[in-house]
C-alpha positions as CSV (number, residue, x, y, z in Angstrom):
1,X,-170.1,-61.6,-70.4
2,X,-170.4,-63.4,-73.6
3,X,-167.1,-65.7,-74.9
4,X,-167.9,-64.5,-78.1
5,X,-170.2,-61.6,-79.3
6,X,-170.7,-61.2,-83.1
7,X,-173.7,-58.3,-84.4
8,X,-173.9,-57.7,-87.7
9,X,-170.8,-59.1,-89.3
10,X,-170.1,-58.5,-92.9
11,X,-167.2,-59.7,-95.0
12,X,-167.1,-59.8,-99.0
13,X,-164.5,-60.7,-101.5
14,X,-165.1,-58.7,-104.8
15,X,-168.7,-59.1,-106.0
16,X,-169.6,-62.2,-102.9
17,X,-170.7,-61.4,-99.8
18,X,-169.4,-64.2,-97.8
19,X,-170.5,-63.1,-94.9
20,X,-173.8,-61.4,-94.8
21,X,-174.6,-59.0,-91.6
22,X,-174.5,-62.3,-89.2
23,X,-175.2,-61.7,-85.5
24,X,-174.9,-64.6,-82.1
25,X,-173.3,-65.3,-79.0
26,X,-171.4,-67.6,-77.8
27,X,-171.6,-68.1,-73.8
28,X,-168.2,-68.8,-71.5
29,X,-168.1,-72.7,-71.1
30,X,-169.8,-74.1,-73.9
31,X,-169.4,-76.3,-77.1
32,X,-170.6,-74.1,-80.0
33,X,-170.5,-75.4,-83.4
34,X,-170.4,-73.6,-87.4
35,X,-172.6,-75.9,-89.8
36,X,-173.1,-75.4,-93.1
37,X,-171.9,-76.5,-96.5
38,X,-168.3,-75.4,-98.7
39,X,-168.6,-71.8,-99.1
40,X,-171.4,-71.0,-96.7
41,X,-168.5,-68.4,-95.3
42,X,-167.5,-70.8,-92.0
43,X,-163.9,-70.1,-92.4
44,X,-164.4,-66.3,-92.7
45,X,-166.2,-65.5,-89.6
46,X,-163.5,-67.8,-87.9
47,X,-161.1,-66.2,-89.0
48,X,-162.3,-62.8,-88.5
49,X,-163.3,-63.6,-84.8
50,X,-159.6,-65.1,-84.9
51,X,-157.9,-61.8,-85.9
52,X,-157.0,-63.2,-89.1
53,X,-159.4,-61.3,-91.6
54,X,-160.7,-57.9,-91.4
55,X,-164.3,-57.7,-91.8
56,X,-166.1,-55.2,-94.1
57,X,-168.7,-54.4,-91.6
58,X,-170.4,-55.1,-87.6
59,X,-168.6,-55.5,-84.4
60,X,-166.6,-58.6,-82.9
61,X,-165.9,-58.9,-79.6
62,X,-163.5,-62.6,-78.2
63,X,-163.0,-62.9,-74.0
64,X,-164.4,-59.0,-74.3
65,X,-161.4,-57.8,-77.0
66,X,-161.3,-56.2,-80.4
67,X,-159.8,-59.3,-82.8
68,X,-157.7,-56.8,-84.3
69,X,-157.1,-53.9,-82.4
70,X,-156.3,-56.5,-79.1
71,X,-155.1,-59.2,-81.2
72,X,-151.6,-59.8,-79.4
73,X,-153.3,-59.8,-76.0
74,X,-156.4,-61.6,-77.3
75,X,-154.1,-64.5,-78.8
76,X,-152.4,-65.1,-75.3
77,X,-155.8,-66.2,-74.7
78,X,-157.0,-68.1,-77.5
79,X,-155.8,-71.3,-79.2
80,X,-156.4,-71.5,-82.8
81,X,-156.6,-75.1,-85.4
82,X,-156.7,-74.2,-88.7
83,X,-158.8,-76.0,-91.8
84,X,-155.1,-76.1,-93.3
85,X,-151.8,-76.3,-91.1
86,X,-148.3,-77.6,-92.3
87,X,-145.3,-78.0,-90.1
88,X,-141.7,-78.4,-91.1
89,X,-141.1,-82.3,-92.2
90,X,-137.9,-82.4,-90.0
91,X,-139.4,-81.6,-86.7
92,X,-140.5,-83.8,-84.3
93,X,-143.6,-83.8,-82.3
94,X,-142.3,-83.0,-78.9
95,X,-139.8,-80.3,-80.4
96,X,-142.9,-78.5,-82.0
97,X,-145.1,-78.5,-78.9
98,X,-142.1,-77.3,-77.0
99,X,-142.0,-74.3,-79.9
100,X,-145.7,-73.8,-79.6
101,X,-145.3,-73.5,-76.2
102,X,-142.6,-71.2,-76.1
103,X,-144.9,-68.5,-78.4
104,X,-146.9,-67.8,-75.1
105,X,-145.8,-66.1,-71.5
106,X,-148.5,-68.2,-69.8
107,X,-148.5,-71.9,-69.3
108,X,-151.0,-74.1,-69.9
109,X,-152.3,-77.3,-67.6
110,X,-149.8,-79.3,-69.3
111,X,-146.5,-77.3,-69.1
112,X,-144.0,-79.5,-70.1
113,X,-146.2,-82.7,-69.1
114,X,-146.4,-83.1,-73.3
115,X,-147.6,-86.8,-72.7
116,X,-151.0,-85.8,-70.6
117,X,-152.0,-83.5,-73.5
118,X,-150.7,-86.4,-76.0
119,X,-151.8,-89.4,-74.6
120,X,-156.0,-88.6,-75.1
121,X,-154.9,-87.8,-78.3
122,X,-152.8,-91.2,-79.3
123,X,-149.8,-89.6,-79.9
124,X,-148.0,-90.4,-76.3
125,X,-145.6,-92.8,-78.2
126,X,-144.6,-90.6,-81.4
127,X,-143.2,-88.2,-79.4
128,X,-139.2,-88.3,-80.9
129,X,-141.0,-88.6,-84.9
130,X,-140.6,-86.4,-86.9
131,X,-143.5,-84.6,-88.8
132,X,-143.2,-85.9,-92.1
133,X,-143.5,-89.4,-91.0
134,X,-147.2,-89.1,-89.6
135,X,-149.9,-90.1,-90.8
136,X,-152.8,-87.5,-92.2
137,X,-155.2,-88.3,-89.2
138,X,-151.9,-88.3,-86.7
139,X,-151.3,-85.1,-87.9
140,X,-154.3,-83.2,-87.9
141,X,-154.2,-84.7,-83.9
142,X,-151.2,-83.0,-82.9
143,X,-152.6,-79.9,-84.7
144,X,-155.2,-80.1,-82.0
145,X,-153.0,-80.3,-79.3
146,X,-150.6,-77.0,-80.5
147,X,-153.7,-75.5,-80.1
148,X,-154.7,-76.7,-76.8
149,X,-150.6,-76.8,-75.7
150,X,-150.8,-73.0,-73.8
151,X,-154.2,-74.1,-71.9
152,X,-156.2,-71.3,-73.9
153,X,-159.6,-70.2,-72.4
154,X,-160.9,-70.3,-75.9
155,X,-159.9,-72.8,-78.5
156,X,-161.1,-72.3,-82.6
157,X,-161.2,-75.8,-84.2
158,X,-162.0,-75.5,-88.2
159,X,-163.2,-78.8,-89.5
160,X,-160.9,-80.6,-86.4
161,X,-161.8,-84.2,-87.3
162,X,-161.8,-84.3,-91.3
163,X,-159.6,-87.1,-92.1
164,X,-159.7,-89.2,-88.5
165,X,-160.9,-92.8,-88.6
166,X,-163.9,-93.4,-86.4
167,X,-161.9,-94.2,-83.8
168,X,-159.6,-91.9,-83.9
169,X,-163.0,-89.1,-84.2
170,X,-164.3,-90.5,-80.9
171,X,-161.3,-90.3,-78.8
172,X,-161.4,-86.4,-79.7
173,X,-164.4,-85.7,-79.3
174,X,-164.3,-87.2,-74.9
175,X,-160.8,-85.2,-74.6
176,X,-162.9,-82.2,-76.1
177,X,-165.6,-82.8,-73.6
178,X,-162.8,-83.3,-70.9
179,X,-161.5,-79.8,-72.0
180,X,-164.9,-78.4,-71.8
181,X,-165.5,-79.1,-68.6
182,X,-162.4,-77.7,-66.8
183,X,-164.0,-74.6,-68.5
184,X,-162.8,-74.3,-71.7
185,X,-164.9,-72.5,-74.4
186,X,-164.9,-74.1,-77.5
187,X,-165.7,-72.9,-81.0
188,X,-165.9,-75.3,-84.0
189,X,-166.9,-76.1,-87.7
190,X,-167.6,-79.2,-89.0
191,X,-169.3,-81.2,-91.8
192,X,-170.1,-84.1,-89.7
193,X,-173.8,-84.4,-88.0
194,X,-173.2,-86.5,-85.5
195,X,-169.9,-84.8,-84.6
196,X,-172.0,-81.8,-84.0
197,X,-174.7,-83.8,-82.4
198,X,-172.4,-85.7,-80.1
199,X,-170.7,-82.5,-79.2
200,X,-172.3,-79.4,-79.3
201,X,-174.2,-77.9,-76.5
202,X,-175.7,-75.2,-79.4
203,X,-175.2,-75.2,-83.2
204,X,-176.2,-72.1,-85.6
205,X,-176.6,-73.1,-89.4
206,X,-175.3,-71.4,-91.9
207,X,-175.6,-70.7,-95.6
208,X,-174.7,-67.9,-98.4
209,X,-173.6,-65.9,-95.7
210,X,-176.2,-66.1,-93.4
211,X,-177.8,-67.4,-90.6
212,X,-180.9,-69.8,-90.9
213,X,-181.4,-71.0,-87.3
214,X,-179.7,-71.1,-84.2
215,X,-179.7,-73.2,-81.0
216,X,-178.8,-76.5,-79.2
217,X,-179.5,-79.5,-81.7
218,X,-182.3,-80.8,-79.7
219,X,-184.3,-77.9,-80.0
220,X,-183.5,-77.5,-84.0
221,X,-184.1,-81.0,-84.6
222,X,-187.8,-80.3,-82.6
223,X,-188.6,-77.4,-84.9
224,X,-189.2,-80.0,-87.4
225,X,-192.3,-81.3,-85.6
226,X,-190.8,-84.2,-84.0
227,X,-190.7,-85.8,-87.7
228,X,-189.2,-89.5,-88.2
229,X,-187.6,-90.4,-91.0
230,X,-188.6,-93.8,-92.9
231,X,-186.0,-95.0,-94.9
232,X,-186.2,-98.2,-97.4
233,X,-184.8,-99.4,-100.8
234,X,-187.8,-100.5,-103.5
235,X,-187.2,-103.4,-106.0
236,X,-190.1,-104.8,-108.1
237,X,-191.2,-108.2,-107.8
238,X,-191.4,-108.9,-111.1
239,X,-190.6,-107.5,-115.1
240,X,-194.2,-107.0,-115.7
241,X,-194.7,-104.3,-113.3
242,X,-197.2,-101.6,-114.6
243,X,-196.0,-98.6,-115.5
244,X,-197.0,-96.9,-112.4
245,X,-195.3,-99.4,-110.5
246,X,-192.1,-100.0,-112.0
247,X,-188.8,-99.5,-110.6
248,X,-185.5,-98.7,-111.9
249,X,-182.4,-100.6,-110.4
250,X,-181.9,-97.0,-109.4
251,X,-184.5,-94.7,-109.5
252,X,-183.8,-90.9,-110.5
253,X,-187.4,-89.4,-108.3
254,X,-189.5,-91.3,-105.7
255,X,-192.7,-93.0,-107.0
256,X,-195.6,-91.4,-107.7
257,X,-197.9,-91.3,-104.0
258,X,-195.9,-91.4,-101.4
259,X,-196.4,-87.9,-100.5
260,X,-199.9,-88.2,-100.7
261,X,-199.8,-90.9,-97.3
262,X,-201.2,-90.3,-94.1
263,X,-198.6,-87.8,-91.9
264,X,-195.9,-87.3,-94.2
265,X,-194.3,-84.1,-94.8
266,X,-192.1,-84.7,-97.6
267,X,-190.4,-87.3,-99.9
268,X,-186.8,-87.1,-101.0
269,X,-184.4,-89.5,-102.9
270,X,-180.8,-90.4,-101.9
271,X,-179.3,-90.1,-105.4
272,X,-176.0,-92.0,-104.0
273,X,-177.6,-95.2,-102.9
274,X,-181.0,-94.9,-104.2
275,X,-182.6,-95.1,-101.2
276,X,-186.2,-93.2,-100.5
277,X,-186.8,-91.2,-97.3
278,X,-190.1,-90.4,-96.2
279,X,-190.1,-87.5,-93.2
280,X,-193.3,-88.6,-91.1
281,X,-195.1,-86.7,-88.2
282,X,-196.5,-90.3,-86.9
283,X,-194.5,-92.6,-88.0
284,X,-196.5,-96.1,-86.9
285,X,-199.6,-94.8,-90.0
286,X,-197.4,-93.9,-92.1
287,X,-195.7,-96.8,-91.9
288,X,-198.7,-99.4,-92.0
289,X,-199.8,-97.2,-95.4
290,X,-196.3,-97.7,-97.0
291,X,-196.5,-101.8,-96.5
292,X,-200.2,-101.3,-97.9
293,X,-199.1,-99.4,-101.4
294,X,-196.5,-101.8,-101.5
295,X,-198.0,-105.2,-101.5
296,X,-200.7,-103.0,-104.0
297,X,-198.3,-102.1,-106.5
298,X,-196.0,-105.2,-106.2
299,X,-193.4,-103.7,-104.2
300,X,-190.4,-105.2,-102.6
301,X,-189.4,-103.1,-99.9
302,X,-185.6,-103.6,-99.3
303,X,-183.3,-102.4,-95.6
304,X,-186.4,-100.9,-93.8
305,X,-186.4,-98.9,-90.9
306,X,-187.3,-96.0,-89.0
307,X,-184.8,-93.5,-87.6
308,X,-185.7,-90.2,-85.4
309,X,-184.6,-86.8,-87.4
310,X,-181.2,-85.4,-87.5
311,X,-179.5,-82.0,-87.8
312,X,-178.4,-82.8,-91.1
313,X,-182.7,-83.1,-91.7
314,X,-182.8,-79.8,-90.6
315,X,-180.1,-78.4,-92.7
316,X,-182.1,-79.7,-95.5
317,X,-185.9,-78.5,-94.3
318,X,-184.1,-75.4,-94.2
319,X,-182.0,-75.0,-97.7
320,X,-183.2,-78.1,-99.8
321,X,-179.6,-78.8,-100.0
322,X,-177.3,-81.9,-98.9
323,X,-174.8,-80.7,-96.2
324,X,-171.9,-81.7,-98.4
325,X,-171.5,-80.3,-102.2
């Protein structure tokens, strides 16, 4: 039996269809992750497979319940992290895992053992503080572990690192993976690639309301033909550039050619550093051509290297849109 079955799932809000008759499965045991950009409608199929929203339209099924018609039973079962959670400023941290804990008639792993769940987490020693005096990342931490405090079998976590320093990010994601492998199914959005890369055992993209592909991020990141991604800064070597040469400090389109060079699928420009991208089948030809139209057009080619494609490549082969607007 499927963790998580979702067919047809509609959900709209006046004249928007947020959520536009999405279907997938999520198996028992897995790390399955929600990409897609602000208002792809994330938070309103996890909040409808969380019992939270009613949808319009298709059929839910969590751990083999209706959301809503089993939604006291179902939430003995689940643990849930919201996008946005706020606590009282006066309680502490251990007083408001002991509450948490307290909601449920079943235990988790941890019991009372708050320091176990805490201590992967950084948060052993801030026990006795009280809310209001944690940071933003130390916060959105011990919103993690009020939703892992009951040892659900099924854990929702919306956007669970925004905010943590990369340190902070990693030490989540191995107590994630710990909590995965005792068995745990886990269900997540997030903005951040390599989060979902690092994480997820399958990933299903999302945008106005649909589904565009589905799978583990090996498999969606083959589905681009194995591309590479060449990645460089140009500067011109000197003021009398030809026209057809000439460079701006920061261009506004790539030059003129580079799409027309051996194995190369497409051209794009970073417009927030300026730097080119050039998605290549073979990336060694493509490569030797780009030094070639260079030293030709009186080129300096600037930060040069070559990195293997990435799930936020295939978000963009598959909406010609950054990940984050």
């Amino acid at each position: 039996m499927a963790a998580i079955s979702v067919k047809d799932l509609t959900k709209s809000y006046g004249g928007v269809r947020a959520v536009d008759g999405i279907c997938f499965e999520v198996r028992p045991g897995e790390i399955f992750g929600l990409l897609g950009p602000n208002g792809a409608g994330k938070t309103t199929t996890i909040e409808c497979l969380e019992g939270l929203r009613v949808p319009d339209g298709g059929a839910i099924r969590v751990l083999g319940r209706d959301p809503r018609r089993d939604r006291y039973e179902l939430h003995e079962r689940i643990g849930v992290q919201l996008q946005a959670t706020a606590l009282h400023d006066r309680i502490r941290v251990g007083e408001a895992l002991r509450l948490f804990a307290g909601l449920y008639r079943r235990r988790g792993p941890w019991g009372r053992r708050w320091a176990q769940l805490l201590e992967p987490l950084g948060l052993a020693d801030k026990l006795r503080q009280y809310y209001h005096s944690l940071s933003g990342g130390q916060k959105q931490r011990l919103h993690i572990a009020l939703a892992l405090v009951h040892g659900p079998e099924l854990v929702f976590l919306d956007e669970l690192t925004t905010g943590l320093d990369p340190q902070a990010r990693r030490a989540v994601w191995a107590f994630l993976e710990e909590i995965r492998d005792r068995g745990t199914t886990i269900f997540l959005t997030t903005h951040y690639m390599e989060e979902a890369e690092r994480l997820c055992d399958r990933v299903a993209v999302m945008d106005r309301g649909r589904i565009l592909a589905l799978g583990s991020p090996a498999e969606l990141i083959a589905r681009l033909g194995g591309e590479s991604r060449i990645v460089f800064r140009l500067l011109p070597t000197s003021p009398a550039d030809t026209d057809a040469g000439r460079l701006d400090a920061k261009p506004k389109a790539p030059p003129a050619g580079l799409e027309g060079m051996p194995h190369v699928r497409r051209v794009r420009l970073e417009e927030k550093d300026g730097r080119i991208v050039i998605y290549s089948t073979k990336s060694s030809a493509t490569l030797a051509a780009l030094i070639r139209e260079a030293e030709a057009r009186g080129w300096d080619l600037r930060d040069l290297h070559v990195q293997r494609a990435t799930l936020e490549d295939v978000f963009l082969a598959l909406t010609g849109r950054e990940l984050r607007e």
